[in-house]
C-alpha positions in Angstrom: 103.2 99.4 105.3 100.9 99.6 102.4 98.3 100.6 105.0 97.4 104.1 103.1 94.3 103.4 102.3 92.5 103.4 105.6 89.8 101.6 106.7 87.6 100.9 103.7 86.2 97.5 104.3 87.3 96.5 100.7 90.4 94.4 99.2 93.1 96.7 97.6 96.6 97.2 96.2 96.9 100.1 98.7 99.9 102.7 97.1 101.6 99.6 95.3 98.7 98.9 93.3 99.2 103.1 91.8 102.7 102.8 91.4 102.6 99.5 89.4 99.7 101.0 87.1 101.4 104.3 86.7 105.2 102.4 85.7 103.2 100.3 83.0 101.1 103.2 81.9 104.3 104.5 81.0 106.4 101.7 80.2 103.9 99.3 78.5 106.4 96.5 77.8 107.7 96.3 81.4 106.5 94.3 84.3 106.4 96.7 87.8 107.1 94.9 90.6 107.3 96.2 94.4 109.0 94.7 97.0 108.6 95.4 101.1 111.7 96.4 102.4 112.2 97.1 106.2 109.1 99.2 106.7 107.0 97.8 109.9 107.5 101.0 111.7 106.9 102.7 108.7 103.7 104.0 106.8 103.1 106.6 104.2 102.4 110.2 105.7 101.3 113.4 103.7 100.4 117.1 104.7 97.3 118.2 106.0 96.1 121.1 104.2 94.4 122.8 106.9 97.2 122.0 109.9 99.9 121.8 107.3 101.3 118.9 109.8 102.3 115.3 108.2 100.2 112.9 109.2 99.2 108.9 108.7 97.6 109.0 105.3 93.9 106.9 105.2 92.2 107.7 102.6 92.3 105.7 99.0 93.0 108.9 96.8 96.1 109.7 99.3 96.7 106.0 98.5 96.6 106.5 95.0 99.0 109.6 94.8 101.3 108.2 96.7 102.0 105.5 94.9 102.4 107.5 91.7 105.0 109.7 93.5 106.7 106.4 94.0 106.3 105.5 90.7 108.1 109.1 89.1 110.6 108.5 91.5 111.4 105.4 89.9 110.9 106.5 86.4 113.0 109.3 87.2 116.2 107.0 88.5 115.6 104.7 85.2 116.5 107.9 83.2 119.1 109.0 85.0 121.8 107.0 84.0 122.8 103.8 83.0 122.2 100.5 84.8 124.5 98.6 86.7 125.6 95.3 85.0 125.4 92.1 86.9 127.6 89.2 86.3 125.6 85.5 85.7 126.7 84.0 88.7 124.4 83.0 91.8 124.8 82.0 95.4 122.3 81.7 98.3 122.1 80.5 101.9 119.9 80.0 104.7 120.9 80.5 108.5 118.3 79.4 111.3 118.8 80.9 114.7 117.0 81.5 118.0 115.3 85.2 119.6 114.9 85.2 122.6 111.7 86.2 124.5 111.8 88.4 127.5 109.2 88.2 130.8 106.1 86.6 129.8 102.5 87.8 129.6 101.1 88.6 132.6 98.2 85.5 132.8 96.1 87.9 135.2 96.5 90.5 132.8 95.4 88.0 129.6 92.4 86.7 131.7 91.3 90.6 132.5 91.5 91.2 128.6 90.0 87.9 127.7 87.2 87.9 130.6 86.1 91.8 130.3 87.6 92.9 127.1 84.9 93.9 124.3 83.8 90.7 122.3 85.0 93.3 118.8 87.9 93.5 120.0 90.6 91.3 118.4 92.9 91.7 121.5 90.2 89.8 123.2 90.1 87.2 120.8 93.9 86.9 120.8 93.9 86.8 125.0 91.1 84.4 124.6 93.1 81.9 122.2 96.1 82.4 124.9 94.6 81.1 127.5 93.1 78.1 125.2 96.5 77.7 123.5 99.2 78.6 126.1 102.9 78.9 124.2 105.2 78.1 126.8 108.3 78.2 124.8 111.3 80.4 125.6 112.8 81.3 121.8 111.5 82.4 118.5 112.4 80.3 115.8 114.0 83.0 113.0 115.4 82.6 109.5 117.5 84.7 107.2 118.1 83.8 103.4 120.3 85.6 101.4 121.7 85.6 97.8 125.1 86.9 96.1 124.1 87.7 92.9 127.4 88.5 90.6 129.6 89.3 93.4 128.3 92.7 93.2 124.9 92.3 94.6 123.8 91.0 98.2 120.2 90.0 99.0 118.9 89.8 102.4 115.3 88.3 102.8 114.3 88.7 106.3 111.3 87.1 108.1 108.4 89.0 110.0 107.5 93.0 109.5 110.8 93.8 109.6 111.4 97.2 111.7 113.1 99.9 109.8 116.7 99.9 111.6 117.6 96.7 110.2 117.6 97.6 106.7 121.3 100.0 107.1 122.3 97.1 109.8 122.3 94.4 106.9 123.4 96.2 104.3 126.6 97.5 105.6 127.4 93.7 106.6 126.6 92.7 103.1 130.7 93.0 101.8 128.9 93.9 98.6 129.1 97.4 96.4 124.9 97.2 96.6 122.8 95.5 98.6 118.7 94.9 99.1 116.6 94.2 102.5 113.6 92.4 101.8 111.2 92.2 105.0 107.9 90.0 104.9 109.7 87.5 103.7 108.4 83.3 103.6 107.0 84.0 106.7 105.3 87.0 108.5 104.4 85.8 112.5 105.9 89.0 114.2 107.2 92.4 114.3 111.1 92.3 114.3 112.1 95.3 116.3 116.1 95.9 117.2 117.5 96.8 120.5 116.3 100.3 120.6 112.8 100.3 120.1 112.3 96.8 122.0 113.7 99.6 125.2 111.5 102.5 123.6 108.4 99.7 123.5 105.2 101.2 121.9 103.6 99.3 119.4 106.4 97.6 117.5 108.4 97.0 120.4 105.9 95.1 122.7 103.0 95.5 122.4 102.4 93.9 118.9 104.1 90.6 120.4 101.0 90.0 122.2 99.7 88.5 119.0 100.6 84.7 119.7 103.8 85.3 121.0 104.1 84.3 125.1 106.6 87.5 125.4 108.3 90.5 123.9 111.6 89.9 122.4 114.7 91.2 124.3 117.5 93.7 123.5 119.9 90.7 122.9 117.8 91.1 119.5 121.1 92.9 118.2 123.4 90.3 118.3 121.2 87.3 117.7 120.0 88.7 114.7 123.4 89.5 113.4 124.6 86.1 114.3 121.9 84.1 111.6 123.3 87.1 109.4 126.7 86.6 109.7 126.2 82.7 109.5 124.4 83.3 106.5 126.8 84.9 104.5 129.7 82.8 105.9 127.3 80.2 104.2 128.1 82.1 100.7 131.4 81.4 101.0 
């Protein structure tokens, strides 16, 4: 996430914002761009200097310098060799397909958090809008988008804040010598967990899908994912 910042109360680019100025600091005729990949579970860490441990960075100049480490390391690739061409042809596809959604919300549980919760809280205001709103469908509507660019080059553009497993998942389905995971993609509603963390739980796994969902996804997440994947590229062809 570009969540590195912490909690300052102010609009910001977060580390994003630093690599992009340091890349056209440096290369003043180019136009830096970042894209999210599979990072909902992720967020940037650095080292204490008192502990020496890694921990959660939140704090705008830990922001700052880790988006220009970001930044060398892409400076760094650009000069290491030479780019890979891409032939000028273009394909794309769209799969729709169904997730699942486990046991719902307890309702005793949403009126306990909605009744006695603290009126800051935004889990109150979500259990409050529950009860108001009640969801009671059984599925998550999900789409996956890809594009072949050049025969060379697959695409995937997933929905939601895509959890970081999925990222290898796609791209050794791609049937391409590269390929790119995009998360946060046309439409951001949910965390997208896979099989193992939905079991682990925690944050991404289930508690997260409290947040206008009416229940956590399921461990089926696997293969229903995979199948709008697979239908997707089959689309390609």
């Amino acid at each position: 996430h570009p969540t590195s910042s912490g909690s300052i109360q102010k609009w910001t680019p977060d580390y994003p914002g630093a690599m992009r100025d340091c890349i056209t600091s440096e290369l003043p005729d180019a136009k830096a761009v970042f894209v999210q990949g599979c990072g909902g579970d992720a967020k940037v860490a650095c080292k204490d200097p008192k502990s020496g441990q890694l921990v959660f960075a939140a704090d705008p100049n830990q922001s700052r310098e880790a988006g220009e480490k970001l930044a060398r390391a892409a400076l760094a690739h650009l000069e290491s060799g030479a780019m890979a061409p891409v032939a000028a042809s273009f394909a794309s596809s769209l799969a729709t397909g169904q997730l699942s959604y486990g046991q719902p919300w307890s309702r005793q549980e949403t009126e306990r958090e909605a009744y006695t919760g603290s009126r800051k809280s935004y889990y109150t205001w979500v259990a409050r809008q529950s009860l108001a709103l009640p969801d009671a469908s059984t599925s998550f509507r999900y789409d996956v988008q890809v594009w072949r660019l050049g025969g060379s080059l697959t695409i995937f553009a997933m929905e939601g804040e895509v959890c970081s497993p999925w990222g290898p998942t796609l791209r050794a389905m791609a049937g391409t010598d590269r390929a790119m995971v995009l998360g946060y993609v046309n439409n951001v509603t949910a965390y997208i967990p896979d099989g193992r963390i939905v079991r682990e739980g925690g944050y991404e796994g289930g508690e997260a899908q409290k947040f206008f969902l009416p229940g956590p996804f399921t461990e089926n997440i696997d293969a229903e994912i995979k199948q709008i994947v697979a239908a997707a590229l089959n689309a390609l062809e």
